[in-house]
FILUM-163231 format. One record per atom (N, C-alpha, C, O): residue number from 0; residue in three letters; atom name; x, y, z. Coordinates in steps of 0.001 Angstrom, whole numbers, m for minus. Example, Ala and Ser with C-alpha at 12.3 -4.5 7.8 and 13.67 -1.06 7.14 Angstrom:
<rs>
- resi;resn;name;xx;yy;zz
- 0;Ala;N;13190;m5690;7800
- 0;Ala;CA;12300;m4500;7800
- 0;Ala;C;13200;m3300;7800
- 0;Ala;O;14236;m3319;8465
- 1;Ser;N;12850;m2250;7080
- 1;Ser;CA;13670;m1060;7140
- 1;Ser;C;12900;30;7870
- 1;Ser;O;13409;1138;8039
</rs>
This chain:
<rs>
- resi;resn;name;xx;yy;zz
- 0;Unk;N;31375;m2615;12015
- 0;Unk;CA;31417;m2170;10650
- 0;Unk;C;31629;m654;10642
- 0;Unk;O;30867;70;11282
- 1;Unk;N;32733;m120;9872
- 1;Unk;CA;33122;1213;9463
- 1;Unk;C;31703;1973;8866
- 1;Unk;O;31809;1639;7686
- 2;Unk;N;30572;2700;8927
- 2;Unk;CA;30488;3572;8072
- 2;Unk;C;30940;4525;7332
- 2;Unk;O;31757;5153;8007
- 3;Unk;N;30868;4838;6596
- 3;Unk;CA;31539;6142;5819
- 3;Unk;C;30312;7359;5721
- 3;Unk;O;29095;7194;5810
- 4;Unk;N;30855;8261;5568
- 4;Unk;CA;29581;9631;6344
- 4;Unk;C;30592;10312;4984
- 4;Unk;O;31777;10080;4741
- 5;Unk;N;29645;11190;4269
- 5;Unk;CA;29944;11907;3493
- 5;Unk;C;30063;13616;3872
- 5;Unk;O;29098;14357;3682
- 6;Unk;N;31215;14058;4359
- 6;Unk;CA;31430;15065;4781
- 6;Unk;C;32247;16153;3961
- 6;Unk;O;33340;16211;3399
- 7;Unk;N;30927;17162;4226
- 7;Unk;CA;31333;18412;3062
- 7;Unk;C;32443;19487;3180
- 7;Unk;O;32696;20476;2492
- 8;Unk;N;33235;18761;4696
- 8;Unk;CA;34428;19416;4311
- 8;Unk;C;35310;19214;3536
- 8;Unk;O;36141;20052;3187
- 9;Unk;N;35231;17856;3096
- 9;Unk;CA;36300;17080;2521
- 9;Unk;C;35961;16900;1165
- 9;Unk;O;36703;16044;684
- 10;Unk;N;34825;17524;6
- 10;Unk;CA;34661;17449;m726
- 10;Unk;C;35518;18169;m2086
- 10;Unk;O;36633;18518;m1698
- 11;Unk;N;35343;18420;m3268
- 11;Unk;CA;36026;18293;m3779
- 11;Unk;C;35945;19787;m3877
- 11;Unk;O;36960;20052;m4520
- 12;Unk;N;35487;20644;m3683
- 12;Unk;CA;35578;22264;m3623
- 12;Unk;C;36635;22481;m2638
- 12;Unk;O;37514;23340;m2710
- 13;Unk;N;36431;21436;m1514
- 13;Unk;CA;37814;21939;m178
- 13;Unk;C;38935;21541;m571
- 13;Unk;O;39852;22238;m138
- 14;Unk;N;39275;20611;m1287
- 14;Unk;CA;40010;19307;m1972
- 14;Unk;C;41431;20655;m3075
- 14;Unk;O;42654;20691;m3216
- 15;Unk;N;40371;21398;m3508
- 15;Unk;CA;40792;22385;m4445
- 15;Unk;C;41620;23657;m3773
- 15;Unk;O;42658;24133;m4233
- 16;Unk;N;40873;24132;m2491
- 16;Unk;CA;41539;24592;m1898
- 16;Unk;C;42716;24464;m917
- 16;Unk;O;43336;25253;m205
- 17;Unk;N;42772;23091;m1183
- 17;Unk;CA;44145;22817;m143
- 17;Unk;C;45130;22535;m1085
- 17;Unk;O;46336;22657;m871
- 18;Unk;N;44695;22211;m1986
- 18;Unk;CA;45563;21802;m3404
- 18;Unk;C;46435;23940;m3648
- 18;Unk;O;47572;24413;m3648
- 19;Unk;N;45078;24466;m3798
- 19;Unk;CA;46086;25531;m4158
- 19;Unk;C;46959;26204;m2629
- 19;Unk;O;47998;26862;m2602
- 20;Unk;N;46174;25792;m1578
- 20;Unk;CA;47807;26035;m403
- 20;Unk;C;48370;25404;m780
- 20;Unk;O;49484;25897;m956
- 21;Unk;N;48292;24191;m1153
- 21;Unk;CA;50295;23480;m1241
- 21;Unk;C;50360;24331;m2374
- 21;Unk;O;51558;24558;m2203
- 22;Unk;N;50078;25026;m3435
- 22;Unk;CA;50708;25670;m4577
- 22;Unk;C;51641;26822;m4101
- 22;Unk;O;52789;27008;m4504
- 23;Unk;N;50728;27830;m2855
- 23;Unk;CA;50691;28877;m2941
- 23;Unk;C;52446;28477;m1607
- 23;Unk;O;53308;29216;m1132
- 24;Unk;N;52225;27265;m1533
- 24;Unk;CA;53398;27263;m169
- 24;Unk;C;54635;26475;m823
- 24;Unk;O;55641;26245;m152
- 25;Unk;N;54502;26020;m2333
- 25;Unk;CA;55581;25875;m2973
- 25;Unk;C;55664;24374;m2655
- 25;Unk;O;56775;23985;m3017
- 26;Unk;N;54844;23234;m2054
- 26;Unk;CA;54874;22309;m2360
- 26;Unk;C;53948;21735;m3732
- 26;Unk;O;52803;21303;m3601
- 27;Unk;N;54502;21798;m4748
- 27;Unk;CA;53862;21337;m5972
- 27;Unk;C;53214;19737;m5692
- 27;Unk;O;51994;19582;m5744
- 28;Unk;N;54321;18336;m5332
- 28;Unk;CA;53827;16930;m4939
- 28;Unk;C;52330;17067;m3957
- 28;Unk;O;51367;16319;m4129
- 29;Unk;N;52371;18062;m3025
- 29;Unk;CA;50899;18115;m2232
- 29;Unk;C;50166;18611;m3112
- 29;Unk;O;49045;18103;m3118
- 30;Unk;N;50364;19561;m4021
- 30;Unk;CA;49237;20126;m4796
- 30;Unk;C;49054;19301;m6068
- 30;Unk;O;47913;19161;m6507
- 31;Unk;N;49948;18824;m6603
- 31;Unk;CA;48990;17352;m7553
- 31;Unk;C;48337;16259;m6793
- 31;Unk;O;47366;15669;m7267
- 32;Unk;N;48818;15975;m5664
- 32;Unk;CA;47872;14748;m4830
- 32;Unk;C;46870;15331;m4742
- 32;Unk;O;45942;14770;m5326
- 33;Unk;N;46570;16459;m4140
- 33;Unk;CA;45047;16985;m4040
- 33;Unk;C;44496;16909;m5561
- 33;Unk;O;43958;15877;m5964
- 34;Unk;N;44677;18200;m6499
- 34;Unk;CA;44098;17565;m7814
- 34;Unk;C;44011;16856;m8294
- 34;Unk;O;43272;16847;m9278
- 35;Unk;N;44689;15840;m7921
- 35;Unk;CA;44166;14177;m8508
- 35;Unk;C;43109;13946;m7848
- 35;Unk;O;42141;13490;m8458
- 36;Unk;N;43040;14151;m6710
- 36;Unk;CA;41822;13829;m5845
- 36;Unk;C;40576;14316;m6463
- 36;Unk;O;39660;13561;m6790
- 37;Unk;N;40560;15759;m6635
- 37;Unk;CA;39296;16562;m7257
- 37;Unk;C;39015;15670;m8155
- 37;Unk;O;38040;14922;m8076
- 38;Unk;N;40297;15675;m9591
- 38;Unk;CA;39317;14740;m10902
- 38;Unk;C;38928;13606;m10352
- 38;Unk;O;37705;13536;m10472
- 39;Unk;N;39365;12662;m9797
- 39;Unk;CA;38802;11824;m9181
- 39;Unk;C;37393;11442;m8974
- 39;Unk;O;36638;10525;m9297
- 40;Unk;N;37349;13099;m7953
- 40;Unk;CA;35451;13048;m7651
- 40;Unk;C;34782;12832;m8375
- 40;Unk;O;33671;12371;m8112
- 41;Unk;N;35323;13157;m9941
- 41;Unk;CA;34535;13613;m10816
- 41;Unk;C;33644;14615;m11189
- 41;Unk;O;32843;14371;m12092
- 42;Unk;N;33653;16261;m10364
- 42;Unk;CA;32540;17059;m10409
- 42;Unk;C;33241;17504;m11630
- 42;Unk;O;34434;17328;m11880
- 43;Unk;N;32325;18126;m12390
- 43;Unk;CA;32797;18280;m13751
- 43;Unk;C;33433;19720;m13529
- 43;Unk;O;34567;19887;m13977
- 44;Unk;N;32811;20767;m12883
- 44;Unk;CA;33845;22472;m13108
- 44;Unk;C;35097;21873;m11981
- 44;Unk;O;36317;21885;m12144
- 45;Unk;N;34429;21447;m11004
- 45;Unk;CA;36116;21729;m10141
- 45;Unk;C;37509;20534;m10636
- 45;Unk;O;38657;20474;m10197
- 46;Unk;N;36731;19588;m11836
- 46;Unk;CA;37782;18423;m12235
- 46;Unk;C;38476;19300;m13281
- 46;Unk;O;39686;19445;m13451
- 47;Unk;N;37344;19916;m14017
- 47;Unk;CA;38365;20835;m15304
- 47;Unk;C;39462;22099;m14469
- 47;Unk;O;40559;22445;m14907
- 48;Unk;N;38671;22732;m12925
- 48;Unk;CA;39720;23726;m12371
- 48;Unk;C;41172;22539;m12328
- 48;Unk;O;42184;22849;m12957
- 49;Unk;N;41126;21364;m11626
- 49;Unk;CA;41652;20908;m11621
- 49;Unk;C;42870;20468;m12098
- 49;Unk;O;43958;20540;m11526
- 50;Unk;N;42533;19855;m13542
- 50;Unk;CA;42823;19343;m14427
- 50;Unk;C;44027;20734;m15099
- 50;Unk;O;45071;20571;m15730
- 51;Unk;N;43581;21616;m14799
- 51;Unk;CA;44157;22777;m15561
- 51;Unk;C;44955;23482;m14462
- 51;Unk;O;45952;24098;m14841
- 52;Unk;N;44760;23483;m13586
- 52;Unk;CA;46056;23474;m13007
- 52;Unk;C;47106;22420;m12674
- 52;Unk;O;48247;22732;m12334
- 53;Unk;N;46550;20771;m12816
- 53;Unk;CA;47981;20154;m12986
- 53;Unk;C;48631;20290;m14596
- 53;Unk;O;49555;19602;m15028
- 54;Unk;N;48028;21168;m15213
- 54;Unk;CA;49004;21862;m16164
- 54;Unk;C;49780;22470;m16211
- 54;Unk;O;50861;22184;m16727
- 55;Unk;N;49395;23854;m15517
- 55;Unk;CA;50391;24470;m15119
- 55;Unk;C;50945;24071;m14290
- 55;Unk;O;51330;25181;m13922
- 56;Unk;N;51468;23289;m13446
- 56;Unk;CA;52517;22566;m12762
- 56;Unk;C;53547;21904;m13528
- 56;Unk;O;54768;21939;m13377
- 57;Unk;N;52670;21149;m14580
- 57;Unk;CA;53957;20061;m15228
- 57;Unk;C;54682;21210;m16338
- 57;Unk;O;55855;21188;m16711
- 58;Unk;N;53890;21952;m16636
- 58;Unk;CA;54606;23193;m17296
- 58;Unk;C;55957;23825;m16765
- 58;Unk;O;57037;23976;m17335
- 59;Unk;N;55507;24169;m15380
- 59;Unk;CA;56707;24686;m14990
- 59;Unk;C;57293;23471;m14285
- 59;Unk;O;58509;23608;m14151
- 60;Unk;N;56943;22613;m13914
- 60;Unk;CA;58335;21344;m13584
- 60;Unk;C;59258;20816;m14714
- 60;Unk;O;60317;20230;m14488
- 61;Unk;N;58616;21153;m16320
- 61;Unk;CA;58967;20729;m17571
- 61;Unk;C;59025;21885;m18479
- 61;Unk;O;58487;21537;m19530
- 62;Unk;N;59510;23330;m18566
- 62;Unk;CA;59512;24147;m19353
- 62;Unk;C;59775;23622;m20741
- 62;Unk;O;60796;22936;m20787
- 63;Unk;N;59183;23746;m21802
- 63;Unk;CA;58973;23289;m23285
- 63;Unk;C;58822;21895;m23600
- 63;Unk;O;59337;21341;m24572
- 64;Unk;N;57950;21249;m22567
- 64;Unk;CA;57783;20078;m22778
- 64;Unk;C;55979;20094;m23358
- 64;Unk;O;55119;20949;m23141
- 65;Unk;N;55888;18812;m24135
- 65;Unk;CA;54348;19012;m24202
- 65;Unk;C;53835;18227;m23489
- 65;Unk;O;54245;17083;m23292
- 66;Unk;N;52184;19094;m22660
- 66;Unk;CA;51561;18376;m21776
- 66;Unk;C;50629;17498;m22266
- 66;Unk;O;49994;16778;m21495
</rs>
C-alpha cells in the first residue's frame, strides 16, 4: 500500500512559486497548471494570490476580452 506523506515542499506556498518561475520564464501553460493547483488546495490567501494571477494571464493571452 502507497502512503501519501504530506510534504511541505510541495505545498501550496511552493506551488505559487514555481507557478511564478514559469511566469517569470515565459511559459504561461506551466504557470496556470501550477495556479490551478494552489486554488485547488484551497488555502484561502495563496488561492486568491492565485486566482489573480490567472487573471492576469488570460488578460494578456486575450487583450479586451472579459475575464
Amino acid at each position: 500500500m502507497l502512503r501519501i506523506v504530506n510534504d511541505p515542499r510541495i505545498g501550496p506556498e511552493q506551488l505559487l512559486r514555481v507557478g511564478r518561475m514559469f511566469e517569470i520564464n515565459g511559459d504561461a501553460v506551466g504557470a496556470a497548471i501550477a495556479y490551478r493547483e494552489v486554488v485547488l488546495a484551497g488555502e484561502e490567501a495563496t488561492a486568491a494570490e492565485a486566482k489573480r494571477r490567472l487573471e492576469l494571464l488570460a488578460l494578456r493571452a486575450w487583450p479586451g476580452q472579459p475575464v
